[in-house]
matplotlib code that plots the C-alpha trace (Angstrom):
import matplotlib.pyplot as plt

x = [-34.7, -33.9, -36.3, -36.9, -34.3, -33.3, -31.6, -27.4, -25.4, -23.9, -20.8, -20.5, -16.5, -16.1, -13.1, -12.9, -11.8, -8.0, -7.4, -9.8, -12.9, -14.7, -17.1, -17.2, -20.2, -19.5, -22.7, -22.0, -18.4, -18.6, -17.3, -20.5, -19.3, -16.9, -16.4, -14.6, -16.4, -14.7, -16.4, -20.0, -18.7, -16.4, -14.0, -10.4, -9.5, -12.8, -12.0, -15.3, -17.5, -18.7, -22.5, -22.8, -20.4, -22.5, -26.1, -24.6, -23.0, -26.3, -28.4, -25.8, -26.2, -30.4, -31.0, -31.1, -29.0, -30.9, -30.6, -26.5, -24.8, -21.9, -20.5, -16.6, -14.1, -11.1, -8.9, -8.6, -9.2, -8.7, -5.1, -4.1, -5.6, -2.9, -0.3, -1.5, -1.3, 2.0, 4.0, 2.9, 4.0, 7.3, 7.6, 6.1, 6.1, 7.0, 3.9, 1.5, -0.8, -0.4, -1.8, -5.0, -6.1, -5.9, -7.8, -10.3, -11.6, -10.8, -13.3, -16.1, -15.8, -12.9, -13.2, -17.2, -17.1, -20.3, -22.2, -20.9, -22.0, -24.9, -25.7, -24.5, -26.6, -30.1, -30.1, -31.4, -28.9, -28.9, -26.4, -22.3, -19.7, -16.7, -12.6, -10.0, -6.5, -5.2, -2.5, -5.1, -7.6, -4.8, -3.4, -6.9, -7.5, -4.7, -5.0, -8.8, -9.3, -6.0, -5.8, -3.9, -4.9, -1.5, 0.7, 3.0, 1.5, 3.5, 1.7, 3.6, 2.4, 2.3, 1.0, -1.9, -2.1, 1.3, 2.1, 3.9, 5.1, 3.6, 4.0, 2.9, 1.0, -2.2, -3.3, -7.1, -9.6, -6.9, -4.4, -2.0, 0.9, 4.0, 5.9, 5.7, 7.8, 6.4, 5.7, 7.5, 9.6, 8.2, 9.0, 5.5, 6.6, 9.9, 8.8, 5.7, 8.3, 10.3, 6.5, 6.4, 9.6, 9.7, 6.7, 3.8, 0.9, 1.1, -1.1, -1.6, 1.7, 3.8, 3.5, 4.3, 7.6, 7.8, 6.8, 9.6, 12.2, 13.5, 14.9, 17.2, 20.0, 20.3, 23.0, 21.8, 20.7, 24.3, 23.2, 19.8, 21.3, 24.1, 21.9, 18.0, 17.9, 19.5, 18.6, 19.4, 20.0, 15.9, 14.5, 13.7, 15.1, 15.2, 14.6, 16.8, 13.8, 16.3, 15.6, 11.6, 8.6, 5.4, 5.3, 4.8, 4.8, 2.6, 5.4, 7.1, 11.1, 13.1, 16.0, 18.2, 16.6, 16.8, 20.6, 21.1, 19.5, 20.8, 18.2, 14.7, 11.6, 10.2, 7.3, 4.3, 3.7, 7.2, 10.1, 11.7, 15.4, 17.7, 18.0, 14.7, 14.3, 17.7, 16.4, 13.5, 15.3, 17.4, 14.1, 12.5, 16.3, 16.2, 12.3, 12.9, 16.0, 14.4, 11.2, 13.5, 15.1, 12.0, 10.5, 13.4, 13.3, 9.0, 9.8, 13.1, 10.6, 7.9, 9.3, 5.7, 6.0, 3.0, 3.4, 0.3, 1.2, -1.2, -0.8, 0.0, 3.6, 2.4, 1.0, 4.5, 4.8, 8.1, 8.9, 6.5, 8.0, 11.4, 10.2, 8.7, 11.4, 14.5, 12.7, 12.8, 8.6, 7.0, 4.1, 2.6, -0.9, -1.6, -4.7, -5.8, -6.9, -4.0, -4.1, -6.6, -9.7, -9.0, -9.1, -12.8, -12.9, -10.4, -12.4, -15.2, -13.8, -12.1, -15.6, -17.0, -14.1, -13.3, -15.9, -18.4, -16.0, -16.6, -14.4, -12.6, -12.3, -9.8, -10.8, -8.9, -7.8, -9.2, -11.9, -12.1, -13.9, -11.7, -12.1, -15.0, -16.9, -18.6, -21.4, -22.7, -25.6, -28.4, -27.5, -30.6, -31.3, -27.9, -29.5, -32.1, -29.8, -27.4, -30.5, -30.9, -27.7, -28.0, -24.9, -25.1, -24.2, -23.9, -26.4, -24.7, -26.7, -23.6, -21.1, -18.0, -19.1, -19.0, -14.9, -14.7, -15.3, -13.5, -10.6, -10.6, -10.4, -7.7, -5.6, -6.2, -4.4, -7.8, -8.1, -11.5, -12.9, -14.3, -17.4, -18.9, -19.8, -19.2, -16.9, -13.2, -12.1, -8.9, -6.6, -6.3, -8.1, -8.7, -10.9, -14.3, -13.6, -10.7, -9.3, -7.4, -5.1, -3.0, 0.7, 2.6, 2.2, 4.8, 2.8, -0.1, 2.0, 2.3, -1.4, -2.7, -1.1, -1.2, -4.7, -6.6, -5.1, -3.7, -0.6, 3.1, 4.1, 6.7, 3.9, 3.9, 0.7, 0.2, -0.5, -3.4, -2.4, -4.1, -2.7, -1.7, 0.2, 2.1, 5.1, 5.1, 6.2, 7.0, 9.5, 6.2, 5.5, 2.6, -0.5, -1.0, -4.9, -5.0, -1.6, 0.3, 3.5, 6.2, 8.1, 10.4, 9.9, 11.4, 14.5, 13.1, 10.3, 13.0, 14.4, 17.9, 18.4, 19.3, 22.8, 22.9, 20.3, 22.1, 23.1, 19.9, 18.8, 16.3, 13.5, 14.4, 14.6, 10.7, 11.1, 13.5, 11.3, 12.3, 10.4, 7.9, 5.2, 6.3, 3.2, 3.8, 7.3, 9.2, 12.7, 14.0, 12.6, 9.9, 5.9, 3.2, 1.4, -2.4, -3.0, -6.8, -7.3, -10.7, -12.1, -11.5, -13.3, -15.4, -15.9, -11.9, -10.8, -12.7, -11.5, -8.1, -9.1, -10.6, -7.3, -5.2, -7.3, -7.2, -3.1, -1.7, -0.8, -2.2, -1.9, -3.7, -2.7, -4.9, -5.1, -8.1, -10.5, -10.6, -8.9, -6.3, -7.0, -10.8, -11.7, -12.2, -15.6, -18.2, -21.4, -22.4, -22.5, -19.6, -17.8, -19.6, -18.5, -14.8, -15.3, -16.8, -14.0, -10.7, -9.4, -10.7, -11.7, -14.5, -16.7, -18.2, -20.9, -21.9, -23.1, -23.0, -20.5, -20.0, -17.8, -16.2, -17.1, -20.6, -21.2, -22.1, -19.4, -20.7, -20.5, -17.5, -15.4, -13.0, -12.2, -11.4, -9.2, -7.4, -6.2, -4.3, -2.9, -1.7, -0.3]
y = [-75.8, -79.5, -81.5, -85.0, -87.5, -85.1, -82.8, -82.4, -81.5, -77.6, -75.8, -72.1, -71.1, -66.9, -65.1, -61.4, -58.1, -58.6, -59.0, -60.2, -61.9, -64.6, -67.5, -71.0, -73.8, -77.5, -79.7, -83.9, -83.3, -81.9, -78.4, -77.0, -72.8, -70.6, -66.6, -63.7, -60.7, -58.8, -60.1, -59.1, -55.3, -54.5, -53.1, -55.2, -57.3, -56.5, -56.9, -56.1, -58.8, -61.1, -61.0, -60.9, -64.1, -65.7, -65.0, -66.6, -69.7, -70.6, -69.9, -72.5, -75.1, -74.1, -73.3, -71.0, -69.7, -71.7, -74.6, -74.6, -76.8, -74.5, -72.0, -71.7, -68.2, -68.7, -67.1, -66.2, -62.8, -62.1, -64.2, -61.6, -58.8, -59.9, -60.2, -56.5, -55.0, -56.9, -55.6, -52.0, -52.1, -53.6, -50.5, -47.8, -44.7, -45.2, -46.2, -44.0, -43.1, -46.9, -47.9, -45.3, -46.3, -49.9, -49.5, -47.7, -50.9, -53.1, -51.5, -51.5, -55.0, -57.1, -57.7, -58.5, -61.5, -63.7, -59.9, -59.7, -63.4, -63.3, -59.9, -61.1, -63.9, -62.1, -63.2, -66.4, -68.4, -70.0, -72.7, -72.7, -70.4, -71.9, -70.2, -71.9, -71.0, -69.0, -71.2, -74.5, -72.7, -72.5, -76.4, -77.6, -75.8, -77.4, -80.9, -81.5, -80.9, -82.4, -86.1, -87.0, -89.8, -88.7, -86.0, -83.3, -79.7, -76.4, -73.0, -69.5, -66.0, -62.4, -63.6, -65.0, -65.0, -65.2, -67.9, -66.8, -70.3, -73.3, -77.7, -80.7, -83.2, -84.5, -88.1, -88.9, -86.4, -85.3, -82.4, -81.6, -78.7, -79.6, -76.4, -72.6, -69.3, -66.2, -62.7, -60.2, -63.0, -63.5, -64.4, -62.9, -59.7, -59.9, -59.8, -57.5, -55.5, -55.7, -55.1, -51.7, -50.8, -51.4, -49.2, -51.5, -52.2, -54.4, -57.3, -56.9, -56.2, -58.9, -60.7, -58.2, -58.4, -62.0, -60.8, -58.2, -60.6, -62.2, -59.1, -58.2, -60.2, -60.8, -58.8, -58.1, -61.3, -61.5, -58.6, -59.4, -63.2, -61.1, -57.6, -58.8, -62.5, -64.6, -68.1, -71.6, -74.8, -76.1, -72.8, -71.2, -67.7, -64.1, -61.0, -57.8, -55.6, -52.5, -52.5, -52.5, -50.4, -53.2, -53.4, -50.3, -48.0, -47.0, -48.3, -51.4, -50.0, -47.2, -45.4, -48.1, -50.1, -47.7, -46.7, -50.7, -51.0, -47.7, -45.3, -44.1, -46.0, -46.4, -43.7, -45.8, -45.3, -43.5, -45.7, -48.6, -49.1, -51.9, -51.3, -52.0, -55.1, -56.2, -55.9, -58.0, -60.6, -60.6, -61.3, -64.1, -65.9, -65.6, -66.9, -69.4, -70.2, -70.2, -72.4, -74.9, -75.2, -75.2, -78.3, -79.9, -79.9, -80.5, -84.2, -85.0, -84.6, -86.3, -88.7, -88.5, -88.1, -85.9, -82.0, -79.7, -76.2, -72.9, -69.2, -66.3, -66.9, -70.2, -68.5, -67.7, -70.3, -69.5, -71.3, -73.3, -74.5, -75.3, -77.5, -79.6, -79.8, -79.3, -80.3, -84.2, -84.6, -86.7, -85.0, -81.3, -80.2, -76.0, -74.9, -72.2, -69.7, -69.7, -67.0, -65.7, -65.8, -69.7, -69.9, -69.2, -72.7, -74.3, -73.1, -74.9, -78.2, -78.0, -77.8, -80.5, -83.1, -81.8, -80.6, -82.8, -85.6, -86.8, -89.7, -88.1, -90.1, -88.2, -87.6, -87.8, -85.2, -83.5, -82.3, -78.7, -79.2, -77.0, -74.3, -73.5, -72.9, -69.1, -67.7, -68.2, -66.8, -68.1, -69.1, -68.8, -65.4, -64.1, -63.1, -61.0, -59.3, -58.4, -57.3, -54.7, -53.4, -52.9, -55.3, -57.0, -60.7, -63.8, -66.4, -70.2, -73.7, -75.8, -75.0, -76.5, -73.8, -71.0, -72.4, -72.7, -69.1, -67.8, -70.2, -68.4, -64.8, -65.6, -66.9, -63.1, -61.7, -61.0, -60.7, -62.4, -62.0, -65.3, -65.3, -69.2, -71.4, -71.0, -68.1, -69.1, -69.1, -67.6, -64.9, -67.0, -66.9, -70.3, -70.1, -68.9, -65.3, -64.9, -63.2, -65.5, -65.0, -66.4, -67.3, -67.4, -63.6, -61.5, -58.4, -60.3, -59.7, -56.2, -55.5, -57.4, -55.3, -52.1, -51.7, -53.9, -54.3, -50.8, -52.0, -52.2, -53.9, -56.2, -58.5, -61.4, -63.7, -67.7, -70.1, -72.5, -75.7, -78.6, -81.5, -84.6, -81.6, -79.6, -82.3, -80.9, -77.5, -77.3, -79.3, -80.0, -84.2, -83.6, -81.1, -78.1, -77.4, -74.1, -72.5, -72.2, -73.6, -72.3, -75.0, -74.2, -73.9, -77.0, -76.5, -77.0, -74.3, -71.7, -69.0, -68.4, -64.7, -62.6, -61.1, -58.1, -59.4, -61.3, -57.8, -56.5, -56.3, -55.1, -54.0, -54.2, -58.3, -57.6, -57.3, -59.9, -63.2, -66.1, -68.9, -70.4, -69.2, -65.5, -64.3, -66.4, -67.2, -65.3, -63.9, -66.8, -69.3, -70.4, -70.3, -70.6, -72.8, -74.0, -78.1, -78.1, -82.2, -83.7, -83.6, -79.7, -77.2, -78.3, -75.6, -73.9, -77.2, -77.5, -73.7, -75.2, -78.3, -75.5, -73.7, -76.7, -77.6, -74.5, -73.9, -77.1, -75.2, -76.3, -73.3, -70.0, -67.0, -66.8, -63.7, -62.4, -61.1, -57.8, -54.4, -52.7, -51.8, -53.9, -57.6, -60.0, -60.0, -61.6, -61.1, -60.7, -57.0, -56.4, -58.6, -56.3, -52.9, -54.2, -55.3, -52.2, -49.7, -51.8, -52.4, -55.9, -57.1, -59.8, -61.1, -64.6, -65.1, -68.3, -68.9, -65.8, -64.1, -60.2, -57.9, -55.1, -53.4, -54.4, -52.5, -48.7, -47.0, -46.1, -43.2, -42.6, -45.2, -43.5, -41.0, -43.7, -45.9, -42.4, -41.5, -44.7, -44.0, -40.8, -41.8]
z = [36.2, 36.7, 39.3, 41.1, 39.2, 36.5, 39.3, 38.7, 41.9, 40.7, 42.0, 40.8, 41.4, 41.5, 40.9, 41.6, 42.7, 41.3, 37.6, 35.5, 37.4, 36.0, 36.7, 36.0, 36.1, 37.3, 37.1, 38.0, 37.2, 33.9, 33.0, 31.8, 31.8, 32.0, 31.0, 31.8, 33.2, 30.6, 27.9, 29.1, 30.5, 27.6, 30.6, 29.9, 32.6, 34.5, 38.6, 39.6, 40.6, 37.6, 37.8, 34.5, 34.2, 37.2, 35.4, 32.0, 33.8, 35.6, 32.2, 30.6, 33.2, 33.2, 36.8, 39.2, 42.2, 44.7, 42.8, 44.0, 45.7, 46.4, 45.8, 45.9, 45.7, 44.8, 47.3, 51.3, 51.0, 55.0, 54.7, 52.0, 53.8, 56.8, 54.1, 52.7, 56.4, 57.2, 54.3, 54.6, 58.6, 57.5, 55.2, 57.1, 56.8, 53.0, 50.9, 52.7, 49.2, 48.3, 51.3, 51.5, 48.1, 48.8, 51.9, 50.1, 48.3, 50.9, 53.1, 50.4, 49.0, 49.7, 52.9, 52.8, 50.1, 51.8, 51.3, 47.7, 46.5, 48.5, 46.2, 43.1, 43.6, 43.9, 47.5, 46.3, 47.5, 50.7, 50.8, 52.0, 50.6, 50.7, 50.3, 48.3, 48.6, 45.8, 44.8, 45.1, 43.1, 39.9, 40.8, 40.7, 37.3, 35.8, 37.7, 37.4, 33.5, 32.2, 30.9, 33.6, 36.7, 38.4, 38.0, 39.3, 39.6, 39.7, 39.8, 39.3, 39.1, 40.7, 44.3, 45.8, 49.8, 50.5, 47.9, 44.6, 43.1, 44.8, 43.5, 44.5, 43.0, 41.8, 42.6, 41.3, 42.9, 45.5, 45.2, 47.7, 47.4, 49.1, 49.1, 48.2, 47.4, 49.3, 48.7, 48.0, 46.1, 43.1, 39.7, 38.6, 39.8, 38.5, 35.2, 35.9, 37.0, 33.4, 31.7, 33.8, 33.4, 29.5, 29.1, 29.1, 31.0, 34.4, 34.6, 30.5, 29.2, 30.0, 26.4, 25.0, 26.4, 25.3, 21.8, 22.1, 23.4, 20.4, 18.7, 21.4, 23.1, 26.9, 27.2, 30.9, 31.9, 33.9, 35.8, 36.7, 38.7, 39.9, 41.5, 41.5, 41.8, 44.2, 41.9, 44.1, 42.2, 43.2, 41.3, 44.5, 44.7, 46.6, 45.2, 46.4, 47.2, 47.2, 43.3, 43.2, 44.3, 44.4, 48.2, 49.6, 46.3, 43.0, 41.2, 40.1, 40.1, 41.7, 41.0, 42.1, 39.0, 36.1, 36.8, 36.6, 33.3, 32.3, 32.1, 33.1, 32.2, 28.5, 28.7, 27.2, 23.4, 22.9, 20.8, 21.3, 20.9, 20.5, 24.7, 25.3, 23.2, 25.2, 28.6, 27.3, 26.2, 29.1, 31.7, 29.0, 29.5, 33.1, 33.6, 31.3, 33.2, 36.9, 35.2, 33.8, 37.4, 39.3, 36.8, 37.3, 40.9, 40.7, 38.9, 41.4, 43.9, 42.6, 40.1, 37.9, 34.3, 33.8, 34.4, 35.2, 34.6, 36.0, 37.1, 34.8, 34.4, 32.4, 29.8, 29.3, 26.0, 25.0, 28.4, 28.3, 25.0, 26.6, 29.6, 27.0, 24.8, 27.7, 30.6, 32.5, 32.1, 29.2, 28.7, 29.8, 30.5, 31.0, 32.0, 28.8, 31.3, 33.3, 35.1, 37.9, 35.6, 35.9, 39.4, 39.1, 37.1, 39.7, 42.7, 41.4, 40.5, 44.3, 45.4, 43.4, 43.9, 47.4, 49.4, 48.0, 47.6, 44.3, 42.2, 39.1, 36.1, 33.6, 30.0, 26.7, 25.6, 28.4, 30.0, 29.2, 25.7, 23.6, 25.9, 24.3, 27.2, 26.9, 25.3, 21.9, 19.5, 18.1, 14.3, 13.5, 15.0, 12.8, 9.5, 11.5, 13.9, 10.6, 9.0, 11.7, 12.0, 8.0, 6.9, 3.6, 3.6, 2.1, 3.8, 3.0, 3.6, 2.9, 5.5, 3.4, 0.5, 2.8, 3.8, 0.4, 0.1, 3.0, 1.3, -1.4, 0.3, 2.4, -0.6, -2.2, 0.5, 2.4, 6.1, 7.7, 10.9, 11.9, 14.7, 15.6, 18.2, 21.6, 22.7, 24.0, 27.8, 28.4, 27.0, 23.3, 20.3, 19.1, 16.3, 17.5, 18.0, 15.8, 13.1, 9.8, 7.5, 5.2, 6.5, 3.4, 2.7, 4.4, 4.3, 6.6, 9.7, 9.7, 7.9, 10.5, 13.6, 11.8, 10.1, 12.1, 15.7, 15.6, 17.7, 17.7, 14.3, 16.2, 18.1, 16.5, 15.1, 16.1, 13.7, 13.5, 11.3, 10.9, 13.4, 11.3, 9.7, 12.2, 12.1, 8.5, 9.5, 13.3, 15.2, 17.6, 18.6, 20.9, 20.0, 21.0, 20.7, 23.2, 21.5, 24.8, 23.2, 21.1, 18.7, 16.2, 12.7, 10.8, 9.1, 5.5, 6.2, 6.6, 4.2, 3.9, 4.2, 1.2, 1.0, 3.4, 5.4, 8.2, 9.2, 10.2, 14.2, 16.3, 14.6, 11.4, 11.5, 11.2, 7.3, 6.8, 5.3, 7.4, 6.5, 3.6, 6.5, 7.2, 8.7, 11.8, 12.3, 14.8, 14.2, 16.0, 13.5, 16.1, 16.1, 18.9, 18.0, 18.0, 16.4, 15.5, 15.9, 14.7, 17.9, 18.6, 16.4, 13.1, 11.9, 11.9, 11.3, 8.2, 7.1, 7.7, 5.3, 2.6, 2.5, 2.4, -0.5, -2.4, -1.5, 0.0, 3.1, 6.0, 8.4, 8.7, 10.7, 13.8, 16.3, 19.1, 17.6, 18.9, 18.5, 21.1, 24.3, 24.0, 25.2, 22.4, 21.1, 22.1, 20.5, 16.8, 17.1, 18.5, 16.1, 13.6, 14.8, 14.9, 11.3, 10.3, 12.3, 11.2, 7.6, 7.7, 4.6, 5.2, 8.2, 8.9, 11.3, 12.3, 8.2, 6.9, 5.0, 4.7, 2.5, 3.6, -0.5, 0.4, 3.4, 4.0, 5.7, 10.0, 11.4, 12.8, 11.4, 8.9, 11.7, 14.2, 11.4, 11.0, 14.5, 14.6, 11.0, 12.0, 15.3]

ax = plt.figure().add_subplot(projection="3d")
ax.plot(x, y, z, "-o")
ax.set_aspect("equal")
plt.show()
């Protein structure tokens, strides 16, 4: 606890009860926390309330509830209750079932926030709660933290309130958002409603689309402007609700939809045809399309030169990619946990710059530190804890011989879990909870997805390079520490196909070699990328440097750390079981180094690597 001079004002934003609830720790301005509920329950995209994200925040900022200055939530939930009760009236009697269930958990908790802080809290915590719009709550995540003293803000995702794409701009500690689209028009749901319809997961799903999008054509891109999407010259638009299902329904599409797209639904887990991987890239080309449109109109309005980008559809990077390269702004600044899980950290930097109207004073690069801003062990509580669960490692004193080692694994084809520091926040790996390989073999790809991800072979892997290099091998000027762009892959780096190749699709472009990097390069010849700078993180950047050394490539392959259908890790021990129940071939822990041929198989294990090898 801090006392007399030592005490720091603290803000502790919540988000909660929608998709993936988090918490987030300001103390005198600085972002001191910020986690993911998910990553304490082990339940992916956790909506319940994040007390285990609250207890860790005010452990990391070392005090106590009472010892608050506010606490901020990071959306009305009584205006969206209105918008939930207006849109099933409109629709009545259709939606019925939809309806009940929602009611069900507005009753319990929604609707009784104060009584679920003031719980989650211990009932220690006698100071103001405050409500943030939804839409504020992602602008002030991606205002606050950028580099920026002045720039123009656009938010976009499923819906908040009533606001599903909002923009305005950003002027020192003050934020103020000009216009909105409104429920049920939403670009969001559009593609949420692609996701569904393609088979995948809702709220989880949608990159895998993007993934999926560059081995089809949008060969039905004409059909969604001319049926779904009434698309004005601004960016704003108007959905035909005749086609979907999301406001009164348990679906995203009806009938109307499938005979468009001709056919039913992709049943989850069954095949995927050329069709499919069509219809996906027909959506990416219109989002990119509408986002292009929309930042166009964001900088006529505003005439700034900076760009602030939050909401879930900004983790789109393949868009993202094209506003920076296509788009009228200089420079671009996206908030790493885009979606609602950052409107925990928005809420509370709206409560420290707003409510207790505080100066801002932007940092270089910025102020979100990496994004390292979760939990992390003990390194020297490691070699016990490994002892325990009976692993046999490699302890190293000299940090640069234990890259040096890892170096040289991942230049025999080996595949390394990587477990350090401080744990990421936001959906992307980025180097602390991550799992490396080596680019420039083309079996990494598909190792990687098949043995050790157990998912569909097509999803593609991000590269982490070193950042004086990146110009090197991406046709990238500005970095790109938190990997939420897409650049293509210089000219020079690409292979030119071998004779019967060019007449490969779908699918198959999978096996086709496209670059002196094949591990990460899309089929389109382009990468997302992550630049690891001197001042993100030491330890990845120095595996980076050890690599480099060893093969003169600069890049590794970098994916979550984590296995399908779980939350990256987060501890030591689950970073062990994952190791232990995939095909990976080595672990580090903060300094120690294990070998998959060292360790004795768990119980369990083979069985569980099997399943997946026989589905």
């Amino acid at each position: 606890m801090w006392s007399g001079a030592e005490q720091m004002a603290s803000v502790l934003g919540i988000s909660a009860y929608y998709h993936d609830s988090a918490a987030a720790l300001v103390q005198d301005g600085r972002i001191v926390a910020a986690v993911q509920e998910e990553r304490f329950s082990r339940v992916k995209h956790d909506h319940r309330f994040p007390a285990h994200s609250v207890r860790y925040c005010l452990e990391a900022g070392g005090i106590t509830a009472s010892d608050l200055d506010a606490v901020v939530f990071y959306d009305k939930p009584l205006l969206k209750f209105e918008r939930l009760l207006e849109t099933y009236l409109a629709f009545a009697p259709r939606g019925l079932r939809s309806f009940v269930q929602a009611m069900n958990v507005w009753l319990s908790e929604k609707l009784f926030i104060p009584r679920e802080i003031d719980h989650g809290l211990g009932g220690s915590y006698a100071g103001p709660i405050y409500f943030a719009s939804h839409h504020e709550s992602h602008a002030a995540s991606a205002f606050y933290p950028s580099p920026f003293d002045e720039a123009a803000i656009l938010t976009i995702d499923g819906v908040g309130e009533w606001a599903t794409t909002a923009w305005g701009r950003g002027s020192g500690s003050r934020i103020d958002l000009c216009a909105q689209i409104e429920f049920p028009h939403s670009l969001g749901l559009l593609y949420s409603a692609f996701t569904y319809y393609l088979g995948f997961r809702v709220n989880s799903g949608e990159y895998k689309v993007m993934g999926l999008a560059p081995y089809g054509k949008p060969r039905y891109a004409e059909t969604i402007m001319a049926h779904l999407l009434d698309l004005r010259d601004d960016g704003s638009f108007w959905l035909d609700q005749h086609y979907f299902n999301y406001c009164a329904g348990l679906t995203m599409t009806n009938e109307r939809f499938h005979r468009l797209f001709d056919g039913a639904p992709r049943p989850p887990e069954s095949p995927l045809t050329q069709r499919h991987m069509d219809v996906a890239a027909s959506i990416q080309h219109v989002t990119e399309e509408v986002l292009l449109r929309l930042a166009r109109h964001v900088h006529g309005q505003t005439g700034l030169p900076n760009l602030c980008l939050a909401g879930g559809v900004a983790l789109n990077c393949v868009a993202n990619g094209r506003i920076l390269r296509e788009g009228p702004f200089q420079r671009l600044w996206i908030q790493p946990a885009a979606g609602d899980a950052g409107g925990a950290l928005g809420a509370a930097l709206l409560g420290w710059y707003r409510i207790l109207d505080n100066p801002r004073e932007p940092e270089e690069p910025d102020a979100q530190s990496g994004s390292y801003l979760g939990p992390a062990a003990d390194p020297a509580g490691v070699p016990a804890l490994l002892d325990q669960l009976g692993a046999r490692y490699t302890q190293f004193d000299d940090e640069r011989a234990l890259c040096r080692a890892v170096a040289e694994l991942l230049d025999h084809g080996k595949v390394v879990g990587h477990v350090a520091g401080r744990m990421e926040f936001g959906p992307r790996a980025l180097g602390h909870r991550s799992i490396l390989g080596d680019p420039r073999n083309p079996a990494t790809q598909s190792t990687m997805n098949l043995k050790i991800k157990f998912r569909e072979s097509f999803r593609p892997f991000a590269p982490s390079c070193i950042e004086e290099r990146a110009g090197d091998y991406f046709d990238l000027e500005v970095a790109s520490p938190y990997m939420l762009l897409v650049a293509p892959v210089r000219e020079e780096r690409r292979v030119v196909p071998k004779t019967g190749e060019p007449d490969r699709f779908g699918i198959e472009l999978l096996n086709v070699a496209r670059s002196d990097i094949p591990a990460v390069t899309h089929v389109d010849y382009s990468a997302r990328v992550q630049t690891v700078g001197s001042g993100g993180s030491p330890r990845l950047r120095r595996l980076l440097e050890a690599f480099e050394e060893r093969t003169e490539c600069p890049v590794l392959v970098n994916t979550s750390f984590n296995i399908r259908g779980e939350p990256i890790v987060c501890t030591p021990e689950e970073a062990y079981r994952c190791f232990m129940f995939t095909d990976m071939d080595a672990l580090v822990v903060e300094d120690c180094l294990l070998l998959k041929s060292d360790q004795t198989e768990l119980p369990g294990a083979r069985e569980y690597r099997e399943q997946f090898a026989l589905d």
